[in-house]
C-alpha positions as CSV (number, residue, x, y, z in Angstrom):
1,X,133.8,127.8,56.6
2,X,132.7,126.8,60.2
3,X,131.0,123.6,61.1
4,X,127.2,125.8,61.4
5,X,127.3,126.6,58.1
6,X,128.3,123.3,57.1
7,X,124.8,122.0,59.1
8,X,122.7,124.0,56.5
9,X,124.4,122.7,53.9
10,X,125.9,118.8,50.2
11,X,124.0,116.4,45.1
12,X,126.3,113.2,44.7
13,X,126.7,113.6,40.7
14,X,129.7,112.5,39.9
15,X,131.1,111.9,42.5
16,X,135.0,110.1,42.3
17,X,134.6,107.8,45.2
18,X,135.6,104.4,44.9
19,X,132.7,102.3,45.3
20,X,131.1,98.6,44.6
21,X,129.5,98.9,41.6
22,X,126.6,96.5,40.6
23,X,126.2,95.5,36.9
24,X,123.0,93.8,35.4
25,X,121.8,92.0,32.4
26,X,118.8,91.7,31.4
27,X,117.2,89.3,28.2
28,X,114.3,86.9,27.4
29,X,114.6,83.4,26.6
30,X,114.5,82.9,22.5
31,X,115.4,79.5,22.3
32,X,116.8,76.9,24.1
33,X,118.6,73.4,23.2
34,X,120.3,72.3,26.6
35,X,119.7,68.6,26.6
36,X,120.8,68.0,30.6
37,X,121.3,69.6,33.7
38,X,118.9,72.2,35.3
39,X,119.2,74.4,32.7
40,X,116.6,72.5,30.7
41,X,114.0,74.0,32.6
42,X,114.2,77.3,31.4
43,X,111.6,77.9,29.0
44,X,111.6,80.2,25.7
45,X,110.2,83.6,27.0
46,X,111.9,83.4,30.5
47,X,113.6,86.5,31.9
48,X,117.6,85.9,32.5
49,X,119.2,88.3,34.6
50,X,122.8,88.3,34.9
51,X,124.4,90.1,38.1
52,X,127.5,90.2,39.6
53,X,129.8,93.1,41.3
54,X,132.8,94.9,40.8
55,X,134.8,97.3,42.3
56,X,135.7,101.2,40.5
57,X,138.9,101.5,42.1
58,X,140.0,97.8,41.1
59,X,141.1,98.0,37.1
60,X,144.0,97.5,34.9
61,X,144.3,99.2,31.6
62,X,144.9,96.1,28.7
63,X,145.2,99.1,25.6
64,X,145.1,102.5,27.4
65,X,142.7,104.7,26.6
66,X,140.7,101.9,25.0
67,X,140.2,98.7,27.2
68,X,139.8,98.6,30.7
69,X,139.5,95.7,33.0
70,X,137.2,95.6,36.2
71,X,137.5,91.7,38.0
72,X,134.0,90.3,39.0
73,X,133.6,89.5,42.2
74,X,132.7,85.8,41.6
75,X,130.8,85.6,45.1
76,X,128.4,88.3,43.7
77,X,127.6,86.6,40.1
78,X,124.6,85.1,39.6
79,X,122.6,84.1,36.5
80,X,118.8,83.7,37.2
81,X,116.0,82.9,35.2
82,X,113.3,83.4,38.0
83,X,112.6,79.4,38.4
84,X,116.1,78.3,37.8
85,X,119.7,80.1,38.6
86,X,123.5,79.6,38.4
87,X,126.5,80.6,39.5
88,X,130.2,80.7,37.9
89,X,132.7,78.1,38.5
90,X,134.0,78.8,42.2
91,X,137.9,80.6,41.4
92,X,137.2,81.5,38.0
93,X,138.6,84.9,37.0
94,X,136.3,86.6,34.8
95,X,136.5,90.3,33.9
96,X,133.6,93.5,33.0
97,X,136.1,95.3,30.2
98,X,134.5,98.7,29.3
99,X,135.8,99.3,25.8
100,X,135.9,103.0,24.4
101,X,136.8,103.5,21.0
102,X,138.4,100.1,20.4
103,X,139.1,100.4,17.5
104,X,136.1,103.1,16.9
105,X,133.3,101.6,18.7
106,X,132.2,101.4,22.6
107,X,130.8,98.4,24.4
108,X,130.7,95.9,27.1
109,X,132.5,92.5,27.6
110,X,131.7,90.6,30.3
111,X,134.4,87.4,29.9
112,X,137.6,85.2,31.5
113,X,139.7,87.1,28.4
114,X,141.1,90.7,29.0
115,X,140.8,91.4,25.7
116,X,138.0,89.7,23.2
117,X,134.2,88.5,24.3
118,X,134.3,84.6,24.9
119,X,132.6,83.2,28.2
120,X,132.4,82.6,32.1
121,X,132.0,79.1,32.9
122,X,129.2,77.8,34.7
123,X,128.7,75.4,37.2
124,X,126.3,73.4,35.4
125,X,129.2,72.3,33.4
126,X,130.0,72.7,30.1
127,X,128.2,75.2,29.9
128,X,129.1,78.6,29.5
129,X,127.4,82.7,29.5
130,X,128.6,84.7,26.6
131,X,127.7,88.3,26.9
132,X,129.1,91.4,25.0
133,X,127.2,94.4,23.9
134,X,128.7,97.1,20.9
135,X,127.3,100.4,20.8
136,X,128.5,103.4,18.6
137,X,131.6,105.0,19.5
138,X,129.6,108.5,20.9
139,X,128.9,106.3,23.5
140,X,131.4,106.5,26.1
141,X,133.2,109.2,27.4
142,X,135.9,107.5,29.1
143,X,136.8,104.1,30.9
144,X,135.8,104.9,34.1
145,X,133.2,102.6,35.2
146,X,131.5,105.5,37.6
147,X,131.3,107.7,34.4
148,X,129.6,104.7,32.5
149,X,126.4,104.6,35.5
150,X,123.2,104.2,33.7
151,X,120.7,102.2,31.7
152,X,121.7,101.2,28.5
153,X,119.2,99.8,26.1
154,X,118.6,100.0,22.2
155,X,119.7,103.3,21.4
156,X,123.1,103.6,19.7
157,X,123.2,99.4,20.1
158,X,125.5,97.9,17.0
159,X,125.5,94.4,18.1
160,X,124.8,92.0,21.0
161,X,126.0,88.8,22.2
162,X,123.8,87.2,25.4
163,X,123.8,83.0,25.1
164,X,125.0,80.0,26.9
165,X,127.1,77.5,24.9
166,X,129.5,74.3,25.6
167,X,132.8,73.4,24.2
168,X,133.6,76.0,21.7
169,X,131.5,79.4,21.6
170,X,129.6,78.6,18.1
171,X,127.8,75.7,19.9
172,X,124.9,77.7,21.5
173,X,122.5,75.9,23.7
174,X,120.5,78.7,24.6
175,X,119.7,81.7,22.7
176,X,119.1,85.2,25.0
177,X,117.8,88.5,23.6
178,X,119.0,91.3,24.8
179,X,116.8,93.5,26.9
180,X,118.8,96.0,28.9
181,X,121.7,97.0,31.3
182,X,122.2,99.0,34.1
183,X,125.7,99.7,35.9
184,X,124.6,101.6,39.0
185,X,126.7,102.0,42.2
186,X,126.1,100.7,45.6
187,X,127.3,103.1,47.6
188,X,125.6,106.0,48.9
189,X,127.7,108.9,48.4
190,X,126.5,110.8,51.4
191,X,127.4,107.9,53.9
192,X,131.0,109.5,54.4
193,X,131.4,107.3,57.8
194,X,130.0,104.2,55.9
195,X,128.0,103.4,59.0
196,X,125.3,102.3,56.8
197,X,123.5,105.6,58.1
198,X,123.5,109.2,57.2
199,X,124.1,111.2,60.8
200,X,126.0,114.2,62.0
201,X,129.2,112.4,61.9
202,X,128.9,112.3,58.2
203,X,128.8,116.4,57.8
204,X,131.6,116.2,60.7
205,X,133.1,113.9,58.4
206,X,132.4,115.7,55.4
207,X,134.1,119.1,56.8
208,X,137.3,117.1,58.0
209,X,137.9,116.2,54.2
210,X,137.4,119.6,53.3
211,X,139.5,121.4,55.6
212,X,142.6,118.5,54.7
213,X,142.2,119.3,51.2
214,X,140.8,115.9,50.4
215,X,139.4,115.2,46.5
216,X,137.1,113.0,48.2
217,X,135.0,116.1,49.2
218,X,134.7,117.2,45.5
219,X,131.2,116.4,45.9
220,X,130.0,118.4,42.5
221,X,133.2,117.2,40.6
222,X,134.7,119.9,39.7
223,X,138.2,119.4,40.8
224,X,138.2,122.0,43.3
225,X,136.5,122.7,46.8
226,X,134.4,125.1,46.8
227,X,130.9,125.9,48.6
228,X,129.5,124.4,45.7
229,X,130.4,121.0,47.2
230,X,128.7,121.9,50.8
231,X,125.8,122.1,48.5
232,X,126.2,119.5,47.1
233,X,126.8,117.7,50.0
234,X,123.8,119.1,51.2
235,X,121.9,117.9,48.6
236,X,123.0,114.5,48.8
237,X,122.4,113.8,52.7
238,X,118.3,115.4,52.1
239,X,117.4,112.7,49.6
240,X,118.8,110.2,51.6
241,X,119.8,106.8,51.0
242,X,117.5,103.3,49.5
């Protein structure tokens, strides 16, 4: 297929690019018992968001097939409550596991444990974020973090953990309901040069990984290249990039 063709012609859905992904938490402010630190200022009814980064090509698999690990990037995590935000402990090593039929539901664990909920610490000291969502185990298709992009709210929710505590995980000082999440990626898909732009030298780019053979063309996810994925493609670079 010649390079003319290619300049008439890409839709990013599923798209297996590695990519930063962001990941966001959202709840109001039911109670709240912290005693000291700036943390007392948050009042019941205050939004908390809780953000933070990963990265869909950096995982391990704890139980495979059922557990995967995604390390937050610490620099990106931040806890906000509009008037009043935190950050983790500077080093820590904190995880986003997607679970997938473990042992027959799915869910979210954002924690320093591969393997159970439990916390991130803060840097208002003791304190710690707790925050773990179950949903029902139709869910989840896999443990691919780009397959998991989307909203998730009430439907199919089975439980939810969102709080701040100190010393052991019982001893809640602040009590969060849970609102909403969204993993969305941070990558535009039709940026192939990741000049930050979308040019010519991205459907030059584009037909390069086509003509290698290169999965990362696969713009419609099918496995295969095909002209499917010039449309694709096509579709991609016309609605542009926020």
């Amino acid at each position: 297929m010649n390079k003319m063709i290619l300049l008439g012609v890409l839709a990013a859905a599923g798209v297996a690019h590695a990519a930063p992904i962001t990941v966001t938490f959202t709840g109001e402010v039911a109670s709240n018992r912290i005693s000291e630190g700036d943390l007392v200022a948050v009042s019941v009814g205050d939004i908390a968001t809780v953000s933070f980064q990963v990265d869909s090509d950096d995982f391990f698999d704890i139980l495979p097939g059922d557990l995967r690990n995604y390390p937050v990037n610490g620099d990106s995590f931040l806890l906000d409550f509009g008037s009043v935000s935190t950050t983790m402990v500077p080093g820590t090593e904190a995880f986003f596991t997607i679970v997938d039929g473990f042992p027959v539901s799915d869910g979210f664990i954002l924690s320093t444990s591969r393997t159970s909920p439990g916390g991130v610490p803060l840097v208002t000291t003791p304190h710690q974020l707790g925050c773990d969502l179950g949903y029902d185990g139709a869910t989840l298709d896999s443990l691919d973090i780009n397959d998991a992009l989307g909203l998730y709210e009430f439907a199919g929710l089975t439980r939810f953990n969102f709080n701040i505590w100190s010393i052991f995980p019982d001893n809640i000082g602040m009590e969060i309901n849970f609102i909403s999440m969204e993993i969305a990626s941070d990558v535009c898909a039709a940026d192939i040069d990741g000049d930050g732009e979308l040019t010519l030298f991205d459907f030059l780019e584009f037909q390069n990984l086509f003509d290698a053979g290169d999965l990362a063309a696969d713009f419609d996810g099918d496995g295969s290249l095909t002209l499917f994925d010039f449309l694709a493609f096509q579709n991609a670079f016309d609605a542009g990039c926020e």
